[in-house]
N, CA, C and O atoms as a GROMACS GRO file, in nm:
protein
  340
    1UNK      N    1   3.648  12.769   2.293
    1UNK     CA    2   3.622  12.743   2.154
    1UNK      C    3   3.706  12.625   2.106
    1UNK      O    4   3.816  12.608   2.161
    2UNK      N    5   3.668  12.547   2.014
    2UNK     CA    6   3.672  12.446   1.994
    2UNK      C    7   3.810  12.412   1.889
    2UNK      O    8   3.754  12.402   1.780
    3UNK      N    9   3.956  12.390   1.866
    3UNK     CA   10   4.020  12.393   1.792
    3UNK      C   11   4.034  12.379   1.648
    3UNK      O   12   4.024  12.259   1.619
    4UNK      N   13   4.060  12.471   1.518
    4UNK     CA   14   4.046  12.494   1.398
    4UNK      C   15   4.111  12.338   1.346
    4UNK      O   16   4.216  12.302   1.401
    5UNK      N   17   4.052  12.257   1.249
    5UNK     CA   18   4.106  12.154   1.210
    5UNK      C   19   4.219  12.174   1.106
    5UNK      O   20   4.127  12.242   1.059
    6UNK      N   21   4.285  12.181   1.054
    6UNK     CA   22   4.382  12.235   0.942
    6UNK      C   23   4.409  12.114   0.816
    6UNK      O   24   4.426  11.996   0.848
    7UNK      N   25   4.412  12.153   0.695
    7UNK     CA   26   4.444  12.084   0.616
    7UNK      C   27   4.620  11.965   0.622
    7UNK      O   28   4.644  11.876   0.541
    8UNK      N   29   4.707  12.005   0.735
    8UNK     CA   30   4.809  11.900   0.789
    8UNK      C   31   4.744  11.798   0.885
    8UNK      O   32   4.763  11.676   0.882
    9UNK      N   33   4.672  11.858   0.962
    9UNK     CA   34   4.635  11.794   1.100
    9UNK      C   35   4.499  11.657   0.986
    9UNK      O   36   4.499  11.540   1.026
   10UNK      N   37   4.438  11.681   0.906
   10UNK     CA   38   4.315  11.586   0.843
   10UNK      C   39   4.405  11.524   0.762
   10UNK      O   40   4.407  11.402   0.749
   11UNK      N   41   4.489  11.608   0.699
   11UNK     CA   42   4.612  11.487   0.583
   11UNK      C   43   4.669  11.367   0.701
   11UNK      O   44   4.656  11.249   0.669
   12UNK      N   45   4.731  11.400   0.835
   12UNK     CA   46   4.745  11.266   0.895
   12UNK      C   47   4.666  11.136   0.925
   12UNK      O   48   4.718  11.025   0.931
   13UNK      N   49   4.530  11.165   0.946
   13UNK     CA   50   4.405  11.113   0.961
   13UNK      C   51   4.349  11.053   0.886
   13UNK      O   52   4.302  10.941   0.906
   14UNK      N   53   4.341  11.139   0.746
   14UNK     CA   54   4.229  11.166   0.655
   14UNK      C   55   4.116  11.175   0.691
   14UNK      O   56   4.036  11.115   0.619
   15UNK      N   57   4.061  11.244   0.805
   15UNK     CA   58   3.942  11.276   0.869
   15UNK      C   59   3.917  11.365   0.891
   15UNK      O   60   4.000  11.430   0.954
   16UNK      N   61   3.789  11.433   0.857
   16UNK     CA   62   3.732  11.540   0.898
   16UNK      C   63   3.653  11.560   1.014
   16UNK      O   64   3.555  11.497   0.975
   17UNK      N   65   3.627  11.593   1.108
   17UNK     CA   66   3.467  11.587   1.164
   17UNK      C   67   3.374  11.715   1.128
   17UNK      O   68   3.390  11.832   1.092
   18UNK      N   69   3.262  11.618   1.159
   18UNK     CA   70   3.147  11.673   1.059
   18UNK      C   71   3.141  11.851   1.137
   18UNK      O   72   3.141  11.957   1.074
   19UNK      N   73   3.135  11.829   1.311
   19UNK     CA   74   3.122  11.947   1.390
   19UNK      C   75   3.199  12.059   1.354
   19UNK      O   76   3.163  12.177   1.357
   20UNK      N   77   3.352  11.996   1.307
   20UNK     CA   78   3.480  12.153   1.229
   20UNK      C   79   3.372  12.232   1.092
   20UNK      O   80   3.353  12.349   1.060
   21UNK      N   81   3.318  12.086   1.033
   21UNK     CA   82   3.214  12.204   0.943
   21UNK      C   83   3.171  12.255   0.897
   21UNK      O   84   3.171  12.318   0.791
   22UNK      N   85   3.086  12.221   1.031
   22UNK     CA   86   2.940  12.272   1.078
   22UNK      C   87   2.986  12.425   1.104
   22UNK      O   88   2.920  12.520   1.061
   23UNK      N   89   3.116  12.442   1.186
   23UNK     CA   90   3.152  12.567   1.231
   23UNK      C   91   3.233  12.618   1.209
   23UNK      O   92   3.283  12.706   1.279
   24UNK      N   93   3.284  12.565   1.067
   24UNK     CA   94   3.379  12.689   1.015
   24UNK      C   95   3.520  12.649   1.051
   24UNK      O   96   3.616  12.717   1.014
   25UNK      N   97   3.536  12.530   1.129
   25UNK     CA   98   3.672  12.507   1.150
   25UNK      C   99   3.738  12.424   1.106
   25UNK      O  100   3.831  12.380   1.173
   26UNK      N  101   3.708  12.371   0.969
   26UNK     CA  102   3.808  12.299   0.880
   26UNK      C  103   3.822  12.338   0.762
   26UNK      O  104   3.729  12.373   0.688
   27UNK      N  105   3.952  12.334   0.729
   27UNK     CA  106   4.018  12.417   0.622
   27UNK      C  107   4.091  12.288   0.553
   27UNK      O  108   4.192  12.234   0.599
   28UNK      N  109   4.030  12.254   0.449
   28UNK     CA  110   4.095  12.191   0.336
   28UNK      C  111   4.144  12.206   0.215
   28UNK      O  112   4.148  12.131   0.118
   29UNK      N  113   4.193  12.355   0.243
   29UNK     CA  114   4.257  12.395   0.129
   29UNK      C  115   4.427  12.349   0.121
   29UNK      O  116   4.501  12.403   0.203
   30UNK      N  117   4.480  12.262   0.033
   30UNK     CA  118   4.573  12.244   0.064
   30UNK      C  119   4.577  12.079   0.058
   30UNK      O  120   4.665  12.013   0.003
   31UNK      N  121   4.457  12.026   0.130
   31UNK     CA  122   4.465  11.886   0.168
   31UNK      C  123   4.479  11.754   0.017
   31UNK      O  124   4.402  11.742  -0.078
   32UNK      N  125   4.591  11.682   0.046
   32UNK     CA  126   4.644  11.596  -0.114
   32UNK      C  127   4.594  11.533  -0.090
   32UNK      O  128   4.681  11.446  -0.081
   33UNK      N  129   4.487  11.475  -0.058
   33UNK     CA  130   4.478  11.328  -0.087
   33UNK      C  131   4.290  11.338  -0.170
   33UNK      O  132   4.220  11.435  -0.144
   34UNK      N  133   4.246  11.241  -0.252
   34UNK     CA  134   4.126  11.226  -0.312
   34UNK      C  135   4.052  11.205  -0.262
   34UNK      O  136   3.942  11.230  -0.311
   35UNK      N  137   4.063  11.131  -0.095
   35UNK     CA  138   3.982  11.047  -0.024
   35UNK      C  139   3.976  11.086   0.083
   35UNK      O  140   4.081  11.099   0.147
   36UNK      N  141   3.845  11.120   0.143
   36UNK     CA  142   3.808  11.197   0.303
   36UNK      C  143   3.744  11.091   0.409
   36UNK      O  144   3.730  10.973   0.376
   37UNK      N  145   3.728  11.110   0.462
   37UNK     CA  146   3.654  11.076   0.569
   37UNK      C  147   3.556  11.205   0.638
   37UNK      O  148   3.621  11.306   0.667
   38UNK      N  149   3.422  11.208   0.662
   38UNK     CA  150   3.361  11.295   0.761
   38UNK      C  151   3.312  11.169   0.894
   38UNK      O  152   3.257  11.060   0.907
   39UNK      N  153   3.365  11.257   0.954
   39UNK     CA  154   3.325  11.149   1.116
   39UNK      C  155   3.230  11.247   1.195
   39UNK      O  156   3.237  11.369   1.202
   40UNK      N  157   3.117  11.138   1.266
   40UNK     CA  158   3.084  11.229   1.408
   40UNK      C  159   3.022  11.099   1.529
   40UNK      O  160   2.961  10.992   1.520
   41UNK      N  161   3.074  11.172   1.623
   41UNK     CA  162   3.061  11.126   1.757
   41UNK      C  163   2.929  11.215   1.839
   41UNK      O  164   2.909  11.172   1.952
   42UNK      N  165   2.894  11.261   1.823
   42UNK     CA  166   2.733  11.337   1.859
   42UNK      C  167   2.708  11.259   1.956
   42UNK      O  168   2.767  11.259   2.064
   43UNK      N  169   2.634  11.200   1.927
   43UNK     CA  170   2.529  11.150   2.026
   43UNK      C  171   2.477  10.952   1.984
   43UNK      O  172   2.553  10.855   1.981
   44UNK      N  173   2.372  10.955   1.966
   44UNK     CA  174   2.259  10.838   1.919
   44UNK      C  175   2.319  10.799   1.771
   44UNK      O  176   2.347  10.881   1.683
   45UNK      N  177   2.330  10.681   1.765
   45UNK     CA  178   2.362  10.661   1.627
   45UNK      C  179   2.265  10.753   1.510
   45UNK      O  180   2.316  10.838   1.437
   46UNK      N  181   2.158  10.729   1.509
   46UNK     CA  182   2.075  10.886   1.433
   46UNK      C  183   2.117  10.990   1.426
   46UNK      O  184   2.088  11.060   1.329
   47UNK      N  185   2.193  11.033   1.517
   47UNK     CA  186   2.197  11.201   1.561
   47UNK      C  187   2.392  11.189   1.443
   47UNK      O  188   2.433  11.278   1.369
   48UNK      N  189   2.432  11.114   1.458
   48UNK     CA  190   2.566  11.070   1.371
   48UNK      C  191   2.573  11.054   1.300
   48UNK      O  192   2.682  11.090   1.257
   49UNK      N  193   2.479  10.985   1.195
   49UNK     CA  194   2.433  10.940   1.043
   49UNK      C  195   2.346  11.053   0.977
   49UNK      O  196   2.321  11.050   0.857
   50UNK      N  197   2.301  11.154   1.062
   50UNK     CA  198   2.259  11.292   1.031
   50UNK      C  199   2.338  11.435   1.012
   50UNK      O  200   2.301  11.544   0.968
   51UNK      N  201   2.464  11.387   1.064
   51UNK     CA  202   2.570  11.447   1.088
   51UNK      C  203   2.676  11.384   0.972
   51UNK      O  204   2.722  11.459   0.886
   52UNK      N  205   2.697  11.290   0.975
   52UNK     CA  206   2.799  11.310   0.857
   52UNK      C  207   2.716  11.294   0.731
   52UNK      O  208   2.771  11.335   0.629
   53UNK      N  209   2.621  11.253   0.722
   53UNK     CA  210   2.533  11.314   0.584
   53UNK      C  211   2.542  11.454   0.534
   53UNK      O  212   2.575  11.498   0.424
   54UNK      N  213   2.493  11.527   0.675
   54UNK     CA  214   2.478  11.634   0.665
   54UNK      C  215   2.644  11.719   0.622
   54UNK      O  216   2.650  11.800   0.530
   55UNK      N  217   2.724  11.694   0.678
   55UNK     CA  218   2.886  11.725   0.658
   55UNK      C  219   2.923  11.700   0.507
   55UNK      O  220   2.984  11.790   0.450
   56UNK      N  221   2.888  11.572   0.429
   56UNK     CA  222   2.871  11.562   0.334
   56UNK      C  223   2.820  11.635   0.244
   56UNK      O  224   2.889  11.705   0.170
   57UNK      N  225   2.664  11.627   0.237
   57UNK     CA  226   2.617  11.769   0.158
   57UNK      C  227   2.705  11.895   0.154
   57UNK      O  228   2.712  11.954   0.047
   58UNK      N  229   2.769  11.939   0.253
   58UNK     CA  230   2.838  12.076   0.293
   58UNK      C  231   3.001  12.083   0.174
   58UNK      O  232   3.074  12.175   0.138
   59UNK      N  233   2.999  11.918   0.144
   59UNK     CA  234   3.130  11.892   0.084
   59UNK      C  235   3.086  11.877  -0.092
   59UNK      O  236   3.176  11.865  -0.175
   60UNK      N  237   2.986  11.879  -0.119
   60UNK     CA  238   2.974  11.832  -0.260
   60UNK      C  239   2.959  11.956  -0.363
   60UNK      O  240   2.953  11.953  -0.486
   61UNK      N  241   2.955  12.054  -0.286
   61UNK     CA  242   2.938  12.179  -0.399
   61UNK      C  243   3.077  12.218  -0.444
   61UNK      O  244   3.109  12.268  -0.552
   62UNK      N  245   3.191  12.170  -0.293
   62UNK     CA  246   3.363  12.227  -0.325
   62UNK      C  247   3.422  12.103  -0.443
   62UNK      O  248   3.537  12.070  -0.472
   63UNK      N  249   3.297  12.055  -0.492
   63UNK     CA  250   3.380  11.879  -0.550
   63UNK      C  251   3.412  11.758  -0.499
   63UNK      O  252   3.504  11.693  -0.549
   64UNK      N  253   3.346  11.716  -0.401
   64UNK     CA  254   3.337  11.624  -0.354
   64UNK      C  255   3.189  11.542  -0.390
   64UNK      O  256   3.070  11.567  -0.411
   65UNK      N  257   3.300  11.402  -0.378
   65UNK     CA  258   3.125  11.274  -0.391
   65UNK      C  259   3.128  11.216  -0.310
   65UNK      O  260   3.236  11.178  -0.264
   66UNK      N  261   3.016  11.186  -0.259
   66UNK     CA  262   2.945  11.114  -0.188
   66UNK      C  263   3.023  10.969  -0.156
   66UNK      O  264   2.927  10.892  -0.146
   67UNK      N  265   3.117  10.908  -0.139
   67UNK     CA  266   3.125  10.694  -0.177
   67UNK      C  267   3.059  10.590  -0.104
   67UNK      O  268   3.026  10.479  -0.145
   68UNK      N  269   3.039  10.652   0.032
   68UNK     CA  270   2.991  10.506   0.155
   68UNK      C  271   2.927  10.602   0.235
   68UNK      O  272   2.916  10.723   0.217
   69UNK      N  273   2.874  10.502   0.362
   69UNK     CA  274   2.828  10.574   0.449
   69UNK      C  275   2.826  10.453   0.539
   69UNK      O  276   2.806  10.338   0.499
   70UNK      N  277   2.848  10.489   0.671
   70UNK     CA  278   2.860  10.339   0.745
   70UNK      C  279   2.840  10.390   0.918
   70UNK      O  280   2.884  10.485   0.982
   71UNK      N  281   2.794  10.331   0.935
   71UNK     CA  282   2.797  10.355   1.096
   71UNK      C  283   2.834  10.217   1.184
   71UNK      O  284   2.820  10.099   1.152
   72UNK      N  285   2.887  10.279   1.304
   72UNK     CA  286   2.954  10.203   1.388
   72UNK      C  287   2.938  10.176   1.513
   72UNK      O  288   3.004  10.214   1.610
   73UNK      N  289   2.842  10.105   1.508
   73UNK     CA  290   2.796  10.085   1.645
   73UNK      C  291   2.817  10.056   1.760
   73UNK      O  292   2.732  10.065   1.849
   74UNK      N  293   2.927  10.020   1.774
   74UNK     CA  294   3.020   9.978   1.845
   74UNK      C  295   3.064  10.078   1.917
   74UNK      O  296   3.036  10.086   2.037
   75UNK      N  297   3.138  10.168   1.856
   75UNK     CA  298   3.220  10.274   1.888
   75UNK      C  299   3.158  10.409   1.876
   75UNK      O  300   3.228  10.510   1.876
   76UNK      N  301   2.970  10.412   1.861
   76UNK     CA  302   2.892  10.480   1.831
   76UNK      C  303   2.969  10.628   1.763
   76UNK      O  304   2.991  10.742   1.807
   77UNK      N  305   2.998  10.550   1.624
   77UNK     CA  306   3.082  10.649   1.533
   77UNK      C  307   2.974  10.613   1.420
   77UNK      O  308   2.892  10.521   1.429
   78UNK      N  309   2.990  10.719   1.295
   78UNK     CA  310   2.962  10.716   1.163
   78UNK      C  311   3.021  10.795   1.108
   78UNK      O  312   3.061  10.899   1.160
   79UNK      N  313   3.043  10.758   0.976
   79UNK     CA  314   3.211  10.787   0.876
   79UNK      C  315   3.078  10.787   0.720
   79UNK      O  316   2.992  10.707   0.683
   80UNK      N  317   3.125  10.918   0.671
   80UNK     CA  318   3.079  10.928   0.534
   80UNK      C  319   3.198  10.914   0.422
   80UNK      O  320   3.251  11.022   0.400
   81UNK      N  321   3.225  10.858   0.383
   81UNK     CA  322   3.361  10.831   0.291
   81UNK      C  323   3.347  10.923   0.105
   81UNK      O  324   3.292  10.874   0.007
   82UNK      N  325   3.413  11.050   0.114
   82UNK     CA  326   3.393  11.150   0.040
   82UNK      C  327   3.524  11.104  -0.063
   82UNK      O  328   3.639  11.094  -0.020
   83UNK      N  329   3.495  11.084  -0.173
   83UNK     CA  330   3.639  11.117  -0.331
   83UNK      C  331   3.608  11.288  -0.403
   83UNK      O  332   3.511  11.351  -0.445
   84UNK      N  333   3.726  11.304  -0.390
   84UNK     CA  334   3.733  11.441  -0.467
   84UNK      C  335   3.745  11.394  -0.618
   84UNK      O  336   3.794  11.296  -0.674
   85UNK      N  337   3.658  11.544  -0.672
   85UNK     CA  338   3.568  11.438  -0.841
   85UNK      C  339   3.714  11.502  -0.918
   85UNK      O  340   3.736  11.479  -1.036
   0.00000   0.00000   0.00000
């Protein structure tokens, strides 16, 4: 099983990944800062930009907005860039 993300371990980062969750394993209670990051490494750039969209939605009911969305082709990453309202 896949390691619980913790609100210290994403405050160093400021990153979430989208997969913690998807499954229950990130805990941002606690976390200071206004500004998130959701990341995913999946697969196909599609399958990544579906994924932190999707991670997103999961974030906007606790108070979170939406700011960017960007993918990275390079490093076949995509980053949804979340402000707490």
């Amino acid at each position: 099983m896949a390691r619980a993300e913790t609100a210290e371990m994403i405050a160093r980062t400021r990153f979430v990944t989208a997969n913690a969750l998807f499954e229950g394993r990130a805990d941002l209670n606690g976390y200071p800062f206004r500004i998130l990051g959701v990341v995913s490494q999946r697969g196909s750039g599609l399958e990544n930009l579906s994924a932190v969209l999707a991670g997103a939605e999961m974030l906007i009911p606790y108070g979170w907005e939406l700011v960017n969305v960007s993918e990275f082709t390079a490093s076949n990453h995509a980053c949804a860039v979340m402000r707490r309202a």
